[in-house]
N, C-alpha and C positions, 0 to 999 in steps of 0.2 A: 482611645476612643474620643478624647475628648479634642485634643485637636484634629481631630476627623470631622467633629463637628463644627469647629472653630470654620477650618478649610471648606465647608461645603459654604456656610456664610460668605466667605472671604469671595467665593467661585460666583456664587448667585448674586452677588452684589455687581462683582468689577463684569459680567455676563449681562445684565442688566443696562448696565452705562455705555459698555459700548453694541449694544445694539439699538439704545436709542442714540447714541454718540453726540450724549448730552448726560451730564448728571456729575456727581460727589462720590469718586468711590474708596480715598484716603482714608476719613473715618472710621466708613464700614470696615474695611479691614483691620485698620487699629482698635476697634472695640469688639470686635469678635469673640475676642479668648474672654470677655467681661462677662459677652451675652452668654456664652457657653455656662457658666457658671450662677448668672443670673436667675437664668433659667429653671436653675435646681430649688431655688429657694422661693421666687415671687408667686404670688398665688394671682392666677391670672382666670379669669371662664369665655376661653374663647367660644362655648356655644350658648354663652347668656353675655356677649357684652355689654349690658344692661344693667346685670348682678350688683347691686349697690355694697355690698363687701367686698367688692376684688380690689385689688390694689392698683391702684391706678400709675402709671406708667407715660411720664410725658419727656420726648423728646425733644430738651432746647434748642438742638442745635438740629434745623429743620430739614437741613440738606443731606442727613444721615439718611433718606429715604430707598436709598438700595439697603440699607440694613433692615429699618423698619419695617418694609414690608417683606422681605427674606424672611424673617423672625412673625411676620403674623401666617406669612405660609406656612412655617415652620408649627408653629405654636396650634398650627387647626383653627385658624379665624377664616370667613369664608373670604378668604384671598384663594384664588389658581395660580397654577403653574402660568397660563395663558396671560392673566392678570399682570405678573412679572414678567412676561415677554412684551406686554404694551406697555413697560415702564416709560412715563413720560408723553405720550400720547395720546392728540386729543377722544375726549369721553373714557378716558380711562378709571379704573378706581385706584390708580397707581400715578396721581397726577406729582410732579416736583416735589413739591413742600406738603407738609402731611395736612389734609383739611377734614376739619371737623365737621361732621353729617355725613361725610364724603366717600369716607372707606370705613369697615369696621374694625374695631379697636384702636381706632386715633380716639385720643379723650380731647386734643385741643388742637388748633391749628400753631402751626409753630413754622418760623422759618428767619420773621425779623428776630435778629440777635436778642437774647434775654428775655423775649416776652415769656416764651416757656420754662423760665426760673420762677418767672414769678405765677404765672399760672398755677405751678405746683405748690408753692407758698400759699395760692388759694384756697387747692383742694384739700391741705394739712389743717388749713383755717374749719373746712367744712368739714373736715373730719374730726376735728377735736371739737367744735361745737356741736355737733349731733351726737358724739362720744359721754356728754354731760347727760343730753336726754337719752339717750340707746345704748347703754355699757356694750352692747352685742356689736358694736360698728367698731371694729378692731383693725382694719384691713392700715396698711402702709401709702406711704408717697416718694415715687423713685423719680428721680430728674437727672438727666443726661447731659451733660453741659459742657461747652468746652472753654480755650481761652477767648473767643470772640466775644461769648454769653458772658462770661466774667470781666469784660471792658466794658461795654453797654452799661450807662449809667444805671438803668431800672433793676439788673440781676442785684447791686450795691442797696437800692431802698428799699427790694423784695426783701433779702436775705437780712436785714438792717428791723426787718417786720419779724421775719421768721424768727431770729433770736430774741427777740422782746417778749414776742410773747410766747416762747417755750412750745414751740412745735414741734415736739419729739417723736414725729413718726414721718419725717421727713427726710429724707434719705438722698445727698445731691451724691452725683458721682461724678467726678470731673476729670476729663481726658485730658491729662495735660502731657500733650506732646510739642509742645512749645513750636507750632506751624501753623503760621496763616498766608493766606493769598497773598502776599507780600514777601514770604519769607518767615525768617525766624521770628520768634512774639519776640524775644529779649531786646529787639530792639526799640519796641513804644511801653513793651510791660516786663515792668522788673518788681513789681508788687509781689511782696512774701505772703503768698496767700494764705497760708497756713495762721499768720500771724493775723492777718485780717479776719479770716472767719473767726478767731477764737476772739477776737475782739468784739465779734455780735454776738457772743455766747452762742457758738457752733462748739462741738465734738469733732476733732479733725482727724481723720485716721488715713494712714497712707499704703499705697501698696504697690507693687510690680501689677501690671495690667499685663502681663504676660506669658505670669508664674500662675498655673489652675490655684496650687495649695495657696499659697498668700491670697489669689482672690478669694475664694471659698471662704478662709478665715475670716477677713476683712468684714466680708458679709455677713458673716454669723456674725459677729461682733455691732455691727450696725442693727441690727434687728434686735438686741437689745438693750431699749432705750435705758438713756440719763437722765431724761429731762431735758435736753436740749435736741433739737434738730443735728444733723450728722452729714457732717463732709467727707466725702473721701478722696482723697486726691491721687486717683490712678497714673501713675508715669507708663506712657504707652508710646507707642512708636508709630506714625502714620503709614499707613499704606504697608503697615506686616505682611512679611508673605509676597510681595511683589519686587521679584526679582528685577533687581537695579535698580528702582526708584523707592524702597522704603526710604522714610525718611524726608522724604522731598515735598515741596509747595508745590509740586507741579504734576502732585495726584489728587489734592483738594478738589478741583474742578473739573477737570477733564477723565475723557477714559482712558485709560493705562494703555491703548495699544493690543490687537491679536497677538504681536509675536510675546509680549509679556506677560498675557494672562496666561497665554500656552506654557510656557517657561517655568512660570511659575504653577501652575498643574503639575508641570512634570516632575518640580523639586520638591513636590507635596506629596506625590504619590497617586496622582489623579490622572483621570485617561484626559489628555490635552485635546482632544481631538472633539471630546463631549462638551457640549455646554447645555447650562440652566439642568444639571446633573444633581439628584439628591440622592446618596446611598441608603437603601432600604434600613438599613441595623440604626440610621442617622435619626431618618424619618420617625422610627417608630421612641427613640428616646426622647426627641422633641416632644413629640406627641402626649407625652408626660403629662404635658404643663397644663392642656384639654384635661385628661384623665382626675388630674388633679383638683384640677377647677370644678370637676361636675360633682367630686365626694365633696369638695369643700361648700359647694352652693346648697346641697342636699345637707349635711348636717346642721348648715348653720340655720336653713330653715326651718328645723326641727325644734328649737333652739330660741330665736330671734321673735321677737313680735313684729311680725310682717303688716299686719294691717292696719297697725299703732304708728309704725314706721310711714307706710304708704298715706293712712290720711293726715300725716305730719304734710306730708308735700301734697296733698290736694291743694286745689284752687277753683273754690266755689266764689266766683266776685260776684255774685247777688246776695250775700251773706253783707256783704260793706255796708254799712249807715254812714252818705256823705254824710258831711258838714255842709249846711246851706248860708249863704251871708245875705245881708237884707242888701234891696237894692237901693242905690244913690249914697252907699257907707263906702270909705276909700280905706281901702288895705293891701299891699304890696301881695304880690302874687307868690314873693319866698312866702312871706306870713299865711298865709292862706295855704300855700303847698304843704309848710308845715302841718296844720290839723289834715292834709289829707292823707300824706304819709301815716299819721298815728289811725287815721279811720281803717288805711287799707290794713295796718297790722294789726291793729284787732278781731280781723275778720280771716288773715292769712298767712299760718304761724310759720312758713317758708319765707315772708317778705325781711328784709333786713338789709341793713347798708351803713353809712356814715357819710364822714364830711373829708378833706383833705386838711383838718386841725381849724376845719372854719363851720363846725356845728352850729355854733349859736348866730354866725352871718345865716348862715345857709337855708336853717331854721330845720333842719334834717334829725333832729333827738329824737327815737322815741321815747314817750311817756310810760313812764311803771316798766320799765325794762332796763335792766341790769347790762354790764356792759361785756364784750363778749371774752371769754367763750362764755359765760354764764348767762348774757342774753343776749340782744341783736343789737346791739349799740355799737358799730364796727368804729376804732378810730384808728386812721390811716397815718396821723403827722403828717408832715408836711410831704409828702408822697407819690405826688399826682401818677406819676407814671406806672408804679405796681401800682395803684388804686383801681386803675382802668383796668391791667391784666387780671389783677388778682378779681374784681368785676367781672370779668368774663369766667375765669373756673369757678367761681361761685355759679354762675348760671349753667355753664356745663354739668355739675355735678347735679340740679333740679332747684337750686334756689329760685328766687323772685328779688333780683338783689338791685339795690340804686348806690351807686354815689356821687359826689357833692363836691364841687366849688368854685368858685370865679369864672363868668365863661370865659376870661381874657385868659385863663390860663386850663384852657381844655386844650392850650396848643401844647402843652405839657403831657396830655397823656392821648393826645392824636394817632400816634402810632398802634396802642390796645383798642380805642374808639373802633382804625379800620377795620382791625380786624373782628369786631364785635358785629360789626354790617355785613363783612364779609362771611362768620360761622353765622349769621345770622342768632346769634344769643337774643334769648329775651331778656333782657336787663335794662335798666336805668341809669340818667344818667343826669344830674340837677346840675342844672350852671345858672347861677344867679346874681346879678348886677350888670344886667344885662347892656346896658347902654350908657351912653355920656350923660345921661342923667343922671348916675352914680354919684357924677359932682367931686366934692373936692380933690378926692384921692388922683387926679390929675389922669392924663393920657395911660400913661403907663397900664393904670389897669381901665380905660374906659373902651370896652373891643366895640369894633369897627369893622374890622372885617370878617368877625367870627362866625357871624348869621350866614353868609355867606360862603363860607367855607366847611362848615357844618352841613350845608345844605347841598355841598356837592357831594355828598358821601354818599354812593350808593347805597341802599337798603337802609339808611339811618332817617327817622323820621323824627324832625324837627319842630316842636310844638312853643310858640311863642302869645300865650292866653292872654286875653286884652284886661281879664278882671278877675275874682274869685270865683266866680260862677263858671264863666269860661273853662277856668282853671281847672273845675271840676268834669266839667263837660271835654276838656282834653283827659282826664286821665281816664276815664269811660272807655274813652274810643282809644287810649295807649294800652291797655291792659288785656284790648281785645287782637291785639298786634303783633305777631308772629317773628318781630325783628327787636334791633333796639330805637330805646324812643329815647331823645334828649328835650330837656323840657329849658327853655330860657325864661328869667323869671327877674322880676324886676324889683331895686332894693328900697323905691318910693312907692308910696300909697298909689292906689289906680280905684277912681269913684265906678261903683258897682252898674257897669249899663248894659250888659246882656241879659239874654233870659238865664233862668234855672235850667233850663233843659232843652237842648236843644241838641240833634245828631250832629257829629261831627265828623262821620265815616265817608265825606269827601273834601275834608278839610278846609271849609269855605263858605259862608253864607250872607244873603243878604239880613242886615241890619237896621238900615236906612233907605225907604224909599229916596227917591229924587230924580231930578231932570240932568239929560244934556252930561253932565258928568259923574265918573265914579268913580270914587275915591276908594283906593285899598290899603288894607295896614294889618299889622300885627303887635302885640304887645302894648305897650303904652300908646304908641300912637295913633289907635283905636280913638280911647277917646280925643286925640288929637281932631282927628281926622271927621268926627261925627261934629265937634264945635263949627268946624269950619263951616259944614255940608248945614249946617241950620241958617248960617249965613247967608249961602248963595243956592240954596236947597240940591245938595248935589245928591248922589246915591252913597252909600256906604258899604262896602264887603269888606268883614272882619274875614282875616287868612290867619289861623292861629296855627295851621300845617301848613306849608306850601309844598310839601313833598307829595301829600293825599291830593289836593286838589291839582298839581303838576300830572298826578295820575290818571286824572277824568278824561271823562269822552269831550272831546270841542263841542258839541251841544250845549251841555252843563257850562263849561267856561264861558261861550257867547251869553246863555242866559244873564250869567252873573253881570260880565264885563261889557255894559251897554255903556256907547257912547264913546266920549274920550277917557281916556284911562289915565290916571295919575296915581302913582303908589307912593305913599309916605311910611320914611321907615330910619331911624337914627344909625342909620349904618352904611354902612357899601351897598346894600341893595341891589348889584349885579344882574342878577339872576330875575331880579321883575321886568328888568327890558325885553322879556320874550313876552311878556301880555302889556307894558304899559308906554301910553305915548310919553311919562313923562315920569322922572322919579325924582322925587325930593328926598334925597338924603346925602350921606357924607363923601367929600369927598378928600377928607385931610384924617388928621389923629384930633382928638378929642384936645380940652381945655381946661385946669384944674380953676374949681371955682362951686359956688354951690350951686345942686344939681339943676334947678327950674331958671337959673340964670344962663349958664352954660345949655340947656336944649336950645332958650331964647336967640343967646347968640348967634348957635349954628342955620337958625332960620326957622325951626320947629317949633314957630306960633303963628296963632290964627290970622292975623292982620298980612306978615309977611308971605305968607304961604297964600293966601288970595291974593297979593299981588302977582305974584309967582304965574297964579292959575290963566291969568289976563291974555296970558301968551297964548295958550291954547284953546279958546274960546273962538 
């Protein structure tokens, strides 16, 4: 029976790729005889994928998706048969790579190598801190990984996270059939994994990925815990089951071929002739895993305190008491971020985050909070890249979560960033020392072109506040934002010259009446920009989002944008060419030196800058 069910997988997958004659269908077959078995054990509710006890289930290796969704048809998730016949097709809920919001029972988007190692290192993170406040939050974290995921430097700092701090209900399972799109792995990885995980304080346990009884065991054995997070290093065979090319790179990508998937039907036991085929006796044992899930979701909330649980993860933001700063007092807009982070956790015991080992740069501590799992003080090390994914399944699972560091090295955790725009996660994301006025610590870390490249991210909304007021007035309108918000924040004092309160829900306002010219800016160069405009009385529009205001109707931008347009901004500033006749900013790498000397340098004072303006008068 059991490889009957292995073989209808192995059928619905390699049926799936080649009728879209596109897709991965090596995998799927090599992990089959896993899911067969898997199955028996995971507590999954396919008709509440919602259930905050199920065990979550993330796929690192994103291209297994003839398996995935095989196994949520399988499992009774509302996937159809039809569903798996548009595998790959546009407006499908069967798209390539599994996307989060997209189809049900995906917990995360997966597809770039390793982000989903680390993703599930986040959800073990979320589960053992709510496990401190809710003994009832028991459920597991299963990750599917292969050798691609375990080359990727982020799966090394995820799992480098996970053994520190004793995630033991983390459960990685690694397909190691030693084949990538290239060929054999042995020839770029020759890494003893076994010897590596147990060097992050993993439990390594091994097994035939082929043999039912060994895997069965394996898994009861994994479930339970040591105290340590659990490796298993399944030895499987690519493309099982596919007569002539098991074993081969040259099932990875491509679809196996008619006369092969027929072939191999036939040495199964299968009618060759049938495709996208489920045996009824198949069907109804899968279906277990439904059955399962609905006594499991039923006792446990006989059981659980449900509504202790739930308004743990409310979020009432009229409950916050900002922090107000006087005006004409100068204070860097990290420092000032700081007291808003501790205002918003006071008010919303879901919010939590850290730094990338730059807390006290970053100004990201909270106060009277212990550090996690015992409180929400997350510290990543030096980490950038799990920072970001593990960011994203903190918000997947219902957090309210930020992290923190250098924006010059948010090029470090860019890859979980996109994908944070693209599941659309509500999460946070501080980068602070924002510009060459950082000063000494030289180019290296003074970004230049990060505003800029930040700001092409689709669905990512980039908030660059001119003061502390601002500052507050940006996280107002970021909290009310259905995406992720990165905030750029600057490491010198900024003198207090907006109002207290002011809407920010089109990202742009005027500041400074004036004639004849308008001056725009963001961040620091705010007050730049208003010195000038006193001089030659121009207009001033502080842009502390240019993504919301990139948003508006051209009515609203004319409003604003009278006259000649000149944008000041210590960076590459690209992207203001589309509204401005003129931009003042960088067009090299930054200058190590202190930081009011080094703006002066690059032309970002008042004197020079009105010379500047002479040209377009």
């Amino acid at each position: 029976m059991k490889k009957k069910m292995a073989d209808t997988i192995r059928f619905l997958a390699a049926d799936m790729v080649q009728k879209a004659n596109s897709g991965h269908p090596g995998a799927a077959l090599g992990l089959a005889d896993i899911m067969v078995e898997l199955s028996e054990v995971i507590n999954l509710t396919p008709n509440n994928p919602h259930f905050i006890n199920r065990d979550r289930l993330v796929f690192s290796g994103g291209h297994a998706t003839p398996l995935i969704y095989s196994l949520l048809y399988l499992w009774g998730y509302d996937i159809t048969m039809d569903d798996l016949k548009n595998f790959r097709q546009l407006g499908s809920v069967t798209p390539g790579h599994p996307e989060f919001g997209h189809t049900p029972g995906i917990e995360v988007t997966t597809g770039p190598l390793g982000q989903g190692v680390a993703n599930a290192v986040g959800f073990a993170m979320a589960k053992k801190f709510l496990n401190k406040k809710f003994p009832e939050i028991t459920h597991k974290v299963w990750c599917l990984c292969g050798d691609g995921d375990l080359e990727e430097g982020i799966s090394y700092e995820a799992c480098s996270i996970a053994g520190s701090l004793g995630l033991e209900d983390l459960i990685l399972i690694y397909d190691s059939n030693n084949i990538s799109i290239e060929g054999e792995v042995e020839k770029v990885f020759k890494d003893d994994v076994k010897k590596r995980f147990e060097s992050q304080n993993f439990r390594v346990l091994e097994m035939n990925g082929h043999d039912y009884e060994d895997i069965a065991n394996t898994l009861k054995k994994a479930l339970k815990s040591d105290g340590r997070p659990t490796l298993i290093i399944a030895h499987t065979i690519i493309a099982r089951g596919a007569v002539g090319l098991e074993g081969s790179e040259k099932t990875h990508g491509a679809p196996l071929g008619e006369d092969v998937i027929k072939e191999s039907k036939k040495a199964a036991g299968f009618d060759p002739e049938k495709t996208f085929y489920v045996p009824e006796d198949v069907l109804v044992r899968f279906r277990c895993v439904r059955e399962r899930g609905e006594l499991l979701e039923v006792e446990w909330n006989k059981k659980a305190r449900v509504e202790e649980i739930e308004e743990f993860f409310h979020r009432d933001f009229n409950k916050i008491v900002w922090p107000e700063f006087e005006e004409g007092t100068s204070i860097a807009t990290r420092k000032s971020n700081g007291e808003i982070l501790n205002a918003i956790a006071k008010a919303i015991p879901s919010f939590l985050g850290g730094s990338a080992d730059l807390a006290p740069s970053n100004n990201t501590l909270l106060k009277d909070e212990d550090d996690f799992p015992h409180g929400r003080n997350l510290h990543f090390g030096i980490r950038e890249h799990a920072m970001g994914a593990i960011n994203n399944a903190l918000s997947a699972y219902g957090f309210l979560p930020y992290a923190a560091t250098f924006l010059v090295f948010s090029d470090y955790l860019r890859g979980a960033l996109r994908i944070a725009a693209l599941s659309k996660h509500k999460n946070y994301w501080i980068f602070t020392h924002d510009s060459i006025a950082l000063g000494e610590d030289g180019p290296t870390h003074q970004p230049v072109e990060h505003l800029t490249a930040l700001r092409a991210i689709p669905n990512l909304y980039v908030f660059r506040p001119a003061d502390a007021n601002e500052n507050v007035n940006c996280w107002k309108m970021a909290l009310n934002i259905d995406a992720p918000v990165a905030f750029a924040l600057s490491r010198q004092g900024l003198k207090n010259i907006t109002p207290k309160n002011i809407d920010l829900s089109k990202g742009a306002y005027v500041l400074r009446e004036g004639e004849d010219i308008t001056l725009v800016a963001s961040g620091s160069e705010v007050n730049l920009a208003m010195e000038v405009a006193e001089k030659i009385n121009a207009r001033v529009v502080s842009v502390p989002c240019f993504d919301l205001f990139d948003e508006q109707p051209d009515e609203f931008k004319n409003e604003l944008l009278k006259g000649k347009v000149v944008a000041i901004e210590a960076a590459r500033g690209l992207e203001w060419y589309k509204y401005a006749d003129m931009v003042i900013g960088m067009n090299t790498f930054g200058a190590s030196g202190k930081g009011s000397e080094v703006y002066k340098y690059f032309g970002f004072d008042v004197d020079k800058i009105i010379e500047k303006l002479k040209d377009i008068k």
